[in-house]
Each structure stands twice: as structure tokens, then as C-alpha cells.
C-alpha positions as CSV (number, residue, x, y, z in Angstrom):
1,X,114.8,18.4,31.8
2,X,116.4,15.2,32.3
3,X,114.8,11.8,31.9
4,X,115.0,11.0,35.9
5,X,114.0,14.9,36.7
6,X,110.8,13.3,34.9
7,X,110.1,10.7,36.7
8,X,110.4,11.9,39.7
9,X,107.5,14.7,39.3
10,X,105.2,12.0,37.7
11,X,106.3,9.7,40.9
12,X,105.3,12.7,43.2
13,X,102.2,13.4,41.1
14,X,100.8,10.2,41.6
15,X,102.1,10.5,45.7
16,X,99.9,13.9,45.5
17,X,96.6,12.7,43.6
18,X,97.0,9.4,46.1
19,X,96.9,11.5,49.4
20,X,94.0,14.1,48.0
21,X,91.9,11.5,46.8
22,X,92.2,9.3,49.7
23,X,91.6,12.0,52.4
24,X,88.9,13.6,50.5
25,X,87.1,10.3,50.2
26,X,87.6,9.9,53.8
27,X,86.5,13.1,54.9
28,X,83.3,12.5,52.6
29,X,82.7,9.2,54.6
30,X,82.9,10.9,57.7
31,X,82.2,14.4,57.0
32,X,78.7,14.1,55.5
33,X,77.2,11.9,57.8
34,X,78.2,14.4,60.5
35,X,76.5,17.7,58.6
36,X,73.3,15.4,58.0
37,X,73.4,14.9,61.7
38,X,73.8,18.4,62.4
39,X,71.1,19.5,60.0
40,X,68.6,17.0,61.2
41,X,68.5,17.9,64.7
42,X,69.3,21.4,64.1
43,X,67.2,23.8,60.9
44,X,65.3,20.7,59.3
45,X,64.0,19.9,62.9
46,X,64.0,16.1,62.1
47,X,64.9,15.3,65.6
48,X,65.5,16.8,68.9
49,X,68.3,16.4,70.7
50,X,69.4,20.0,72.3
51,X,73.1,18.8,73.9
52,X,74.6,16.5,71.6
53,X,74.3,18.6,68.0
54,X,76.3,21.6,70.1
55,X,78.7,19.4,71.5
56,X,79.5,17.9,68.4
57,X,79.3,21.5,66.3
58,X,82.1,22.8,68.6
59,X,84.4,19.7,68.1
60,X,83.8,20.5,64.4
61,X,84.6,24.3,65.2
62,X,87.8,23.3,67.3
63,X,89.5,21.1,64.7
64,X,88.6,23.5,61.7
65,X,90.6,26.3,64.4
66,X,94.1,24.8,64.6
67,X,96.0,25.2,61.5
68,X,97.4,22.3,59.5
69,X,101.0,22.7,59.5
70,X,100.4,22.6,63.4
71,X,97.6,19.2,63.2
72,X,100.8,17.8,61.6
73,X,103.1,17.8,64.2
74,X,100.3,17.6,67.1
75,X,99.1,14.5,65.1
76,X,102.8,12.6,64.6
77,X,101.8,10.0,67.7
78,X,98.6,9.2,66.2
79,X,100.2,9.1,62.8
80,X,102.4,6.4,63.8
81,X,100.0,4.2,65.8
82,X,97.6,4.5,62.9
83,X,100.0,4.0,59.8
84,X,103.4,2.7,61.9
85,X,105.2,5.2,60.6
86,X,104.9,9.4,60.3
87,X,106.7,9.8,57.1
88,X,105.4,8.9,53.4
89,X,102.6,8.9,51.4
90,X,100.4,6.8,53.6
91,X,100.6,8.4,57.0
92,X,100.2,11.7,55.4
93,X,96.6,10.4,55.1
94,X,96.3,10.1,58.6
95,X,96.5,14.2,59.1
96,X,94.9,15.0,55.9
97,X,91.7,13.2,56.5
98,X,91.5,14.5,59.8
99,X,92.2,17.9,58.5
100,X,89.7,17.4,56.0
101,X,86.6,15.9,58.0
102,X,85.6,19.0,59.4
103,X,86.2,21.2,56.7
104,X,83.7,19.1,54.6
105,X,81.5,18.9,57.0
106,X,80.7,22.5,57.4
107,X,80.8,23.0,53.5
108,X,77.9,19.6,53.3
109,X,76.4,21.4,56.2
110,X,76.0,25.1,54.2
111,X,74.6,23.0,50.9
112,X,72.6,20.9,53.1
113,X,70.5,24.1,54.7
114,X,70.0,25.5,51.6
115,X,67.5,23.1,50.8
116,X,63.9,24.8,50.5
117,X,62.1,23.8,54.0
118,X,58.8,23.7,52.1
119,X,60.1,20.6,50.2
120,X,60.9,18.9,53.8
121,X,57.4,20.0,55.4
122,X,55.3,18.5,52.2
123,X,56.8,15.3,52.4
124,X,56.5,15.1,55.9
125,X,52.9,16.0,55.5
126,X,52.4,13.1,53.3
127,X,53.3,10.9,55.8
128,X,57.2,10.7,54.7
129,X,59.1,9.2,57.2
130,X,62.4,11.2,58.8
131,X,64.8,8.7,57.2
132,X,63.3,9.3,53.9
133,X,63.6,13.3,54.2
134,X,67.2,12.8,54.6
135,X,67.6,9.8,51.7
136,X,64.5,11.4,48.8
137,X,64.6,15.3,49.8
138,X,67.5,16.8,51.8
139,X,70.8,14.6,50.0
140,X,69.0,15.1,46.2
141,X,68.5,18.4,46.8
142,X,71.6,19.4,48.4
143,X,73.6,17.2,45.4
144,X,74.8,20.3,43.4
145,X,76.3,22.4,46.5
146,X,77.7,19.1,48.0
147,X,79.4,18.6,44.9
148,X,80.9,22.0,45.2
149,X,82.1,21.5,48.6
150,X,83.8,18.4,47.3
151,X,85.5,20.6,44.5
152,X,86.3,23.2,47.0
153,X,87.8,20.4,49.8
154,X,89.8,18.5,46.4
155,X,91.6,22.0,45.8
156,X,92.7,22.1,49.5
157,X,93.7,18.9,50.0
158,X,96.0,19.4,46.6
159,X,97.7,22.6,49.2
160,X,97.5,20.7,52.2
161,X,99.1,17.8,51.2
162,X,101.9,20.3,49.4
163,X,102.2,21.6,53.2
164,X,102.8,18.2,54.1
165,X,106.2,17.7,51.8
166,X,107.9,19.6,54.6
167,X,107.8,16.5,56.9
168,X,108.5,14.0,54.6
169,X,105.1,13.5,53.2
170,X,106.3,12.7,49.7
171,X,104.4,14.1,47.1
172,X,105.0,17.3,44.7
173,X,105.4,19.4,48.0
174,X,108.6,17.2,49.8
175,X,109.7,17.2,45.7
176,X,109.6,20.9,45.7
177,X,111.2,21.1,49.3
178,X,114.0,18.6,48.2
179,X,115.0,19.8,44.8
180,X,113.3,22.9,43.9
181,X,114.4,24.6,47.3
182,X,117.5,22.8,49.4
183,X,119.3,22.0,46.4
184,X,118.4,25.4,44.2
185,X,117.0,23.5,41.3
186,X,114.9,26.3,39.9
187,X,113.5,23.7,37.2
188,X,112.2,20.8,39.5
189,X,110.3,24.1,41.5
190,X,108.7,25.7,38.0
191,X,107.6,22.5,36.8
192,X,106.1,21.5,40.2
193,X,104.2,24.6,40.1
194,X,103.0,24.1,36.8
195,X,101.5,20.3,37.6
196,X,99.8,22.4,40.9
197,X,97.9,24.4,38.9
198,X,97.0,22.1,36.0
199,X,96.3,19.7,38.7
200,X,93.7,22.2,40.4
201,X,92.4,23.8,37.6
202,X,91.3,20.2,36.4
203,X,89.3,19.7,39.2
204,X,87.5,22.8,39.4
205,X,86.6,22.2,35.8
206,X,85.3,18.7,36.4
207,X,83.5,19.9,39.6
208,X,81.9,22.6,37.9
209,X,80.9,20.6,35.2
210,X,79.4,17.9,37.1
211,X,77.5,20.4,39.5
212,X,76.1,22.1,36.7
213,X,74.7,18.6,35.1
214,X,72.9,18.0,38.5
215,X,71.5,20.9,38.3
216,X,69.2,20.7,35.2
């Protein structure tokens, strides 16, 4: 493999790990503060609110149903008022993160309900307030399963932003596309492969790991 073959993969590596790590953190911001919201006026019956929860839950729904190759294009205007531009590294964020809110935020939401509703009730009967159900019971609680969702949402950002190489995202995917695949370079396609599945394989090992500390 030659020298600049090389350097472009670790170029596009970095392009790749940028775009996942940036959307994920995003979708974390965004994302987990929308599933505490949802379980809080939905199962842990923090507060009542019997409109907004739904209307929010099937905005959630609606951007999890169109498909990302799709939210790409749909999404170029918004791209390019946000990041001036719809091609490159940084307005493939744009998409991503709003591709990845929702899908975290239905993962946070699952680890967030399985918290035993027995812990909630006994600090609430001891006077805990609803703020500190969310900060001391539900969040510490939920840690383990929310650090699984994050593994999980990692892993399909790593595919997503792949999917986004095929309008000029950069990356290992738009390598792949480039070399591997308009110009028959059979090399530059094997070795992007085999930095995809290192790459994920990685994180499921460090997510695992993690998860499995928090829970002992």
C-alpha cells in the first residue's frame, strides 16, 4: 500500500471518529434531557402534564421513521444555513446529530424505565424533592443502560456517517466511495473495511467495559 494510500485512510479516520464523536455528544446533550422529560411526566409520575409528553413522543417517533440517507438530502438547506456549506466533515454533523437525537433518546428512555419504581417512591417518601429523583435516583440508576445506549448510538453513527461519504461527507465512507468503488481500487475498499470494524469493535469493548464497572 503506498505511502499517500496511507494517509489518506488515517485522514478519513480521523474525518470519521470527528463526525461520530461530535453527533453522539450532541445527541447525548439533547437526547437525554428529552427521555428524562418523557419519563418524568410519563411512568415515574414526577409531573403531569398529559399533552405535551405525547406531542413531543411522536416528534421523537417521526424523526426516528424517516431513514437517514433520505434526512440527508431533506436536511441539505438546513445543512447549509447551519454550517454554510453541505459538503465536508462539519456539515455532516448537522444531519448526524439530528439523526442521532432521537435515536438516543428512546434508547436513554428504555434504561431510564428500568429503574425499580420502589427506589423513586422511598425517596419521595422521605421527603426527596422531584429534582433530586431525577439527579440521586433515576440518572445513577439508569448509568449502566445509558452507557449501553451510548455504545449502541457510537456504532451507528460509525455507519451513518459511512452513509454519509455518498454526498461528500468525507470520512472513510466518501474514501471508500471515491477509491475503493469509482476508481476499482480493491485495496483502499479492504482496508476501509478493516478500520470499520476495528473501529467498532473498539467501542463495544470500551462500552462494555465501562458498563460493567458501573455496575458493581
Amino acid at each position: 500500500m503506498s505511502p499517500l494510500i496511507v494517509k489518506l485512510i488515517w485522514q478519513s479516520t480521523l474525518q470519521t471518529l470527528e463526525m461520530v464523536f461530535a453527533s453522539t455528544a450532541i445527541a447525548v446533550a439533547v437526547g437525554l434531557p428529552l427521555a428524562v422529560f418523557l419519563i418524568a411526566t410519563g411512568p415515574a409520575k414526577l409531573y403531569r402534564l398529559p399533552v405535551l409528553p405525547r406531542l413531543i413522543g411522536l416528534l421523537v417517533d417521526a424523526a426516528r421513521a424517516v431513514p437517514f440517507i433520505i434526512l440527508l438530502v431533506v436536511l441539505i438547506p438546513v445543512t447549509r444555513f447551519i454550517a454554510g456549506t453541505s459538503l465536508g466533515t462539519a456539515a455532516a454533523i448537522v444531519p448526524l446529530s439530528i439523526a442521532a437525537i432521537p435515536y438516543f433518546a428512546r434508547i436513554a428512555e428504555v434504561a431510564l424505565a428500568e429503574v425499580d419504581p420502589g427506589l423513586i417512591d422511598a425517596v419521595r417518601a422521605m421527603g426527596g424533592t422531584r429534582l433530586s429523583i431525577i439527579r440521586s435516583v433515576l440518572l445513577p440508576e439508569a448509568m449502566p443502560g445509558l452507557i449501553g445506549g451510548l455504545t449502541v448510538t457510537l456504532i451507528t453513527m460509525v455507519g451513518a456517517s459511512a452513509m454519509a461519504g455518498m454526498i461528500g461527507a468525507g470520512g472513510l465512507g466518501d474514501l471508500a466511495i471515491r477509491y475503493g468503488y469509482q476508481r476499482y481500487n480493491t485495496t483502499v475498499m479492504i482496508w476501509v473495511v478493516v478500520v470499520l470494524i476495528v473501529m467498532v469493535c473498539l467501542m463495544q469493548w470500551g462500552g462494555n467495559a465501562l458498563a460493567r464497572r458501573l455496575r458493581r
